[in-house]
N, C-alpha and C positions, 0 to 999 in steps of 0.2 A: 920770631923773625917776621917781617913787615910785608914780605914778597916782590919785594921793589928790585934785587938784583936776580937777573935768568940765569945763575949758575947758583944760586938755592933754590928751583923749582926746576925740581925734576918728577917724569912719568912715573904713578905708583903712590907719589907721599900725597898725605891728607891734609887739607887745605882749608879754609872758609873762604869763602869769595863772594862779590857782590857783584852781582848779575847789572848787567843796563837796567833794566826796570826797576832797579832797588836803589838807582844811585844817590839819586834825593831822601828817602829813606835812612840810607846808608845798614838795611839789612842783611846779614850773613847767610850763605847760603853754605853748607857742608859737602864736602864731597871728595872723592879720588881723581887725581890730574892722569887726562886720558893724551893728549895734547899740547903743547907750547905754542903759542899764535906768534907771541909778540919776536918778533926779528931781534930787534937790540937789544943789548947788555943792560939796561938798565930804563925803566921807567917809571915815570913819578905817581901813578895814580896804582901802582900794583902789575905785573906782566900776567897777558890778558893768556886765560886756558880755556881749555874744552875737558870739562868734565867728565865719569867714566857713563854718565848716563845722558848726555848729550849737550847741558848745559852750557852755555861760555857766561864768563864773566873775568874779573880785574881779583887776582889772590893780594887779599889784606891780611892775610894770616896764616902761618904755616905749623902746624902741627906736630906732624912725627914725619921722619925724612927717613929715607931706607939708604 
């Protein structure tokens, strides 16, 4: 899954995401969703988290879902 709709990212499942500083890059970053930022149902560049270790970035990738 793509991470684009916020009712498949939920607190707990494992993600890759691409941080603001990677966006041009477009590199992944790995981590556990500590957070939900983005308000709406749905956005097109990925819904933006706070990682378990502080990070925020845009989930382009969804892993394992609890």
């Amino acid at each position: 899954m793509d991470g684009k709709k916020r009712s498949d990212v939920k607190p707990g499942i494992e993600v890759h995401v691409i941080l603001k500083q990677d966006q041009r890059s477009g590199k992944k970053t790995h981590g556990v969703v500590k957070d939900l930022l983005t308000n709406s149902a749905t956005h097109p560049h990925g819904i933006k988290v706070r990682l378990q270790d502080g990070q925020v970035g845009r989930v382009c990738e969804i892993l394992s879902g609890k």
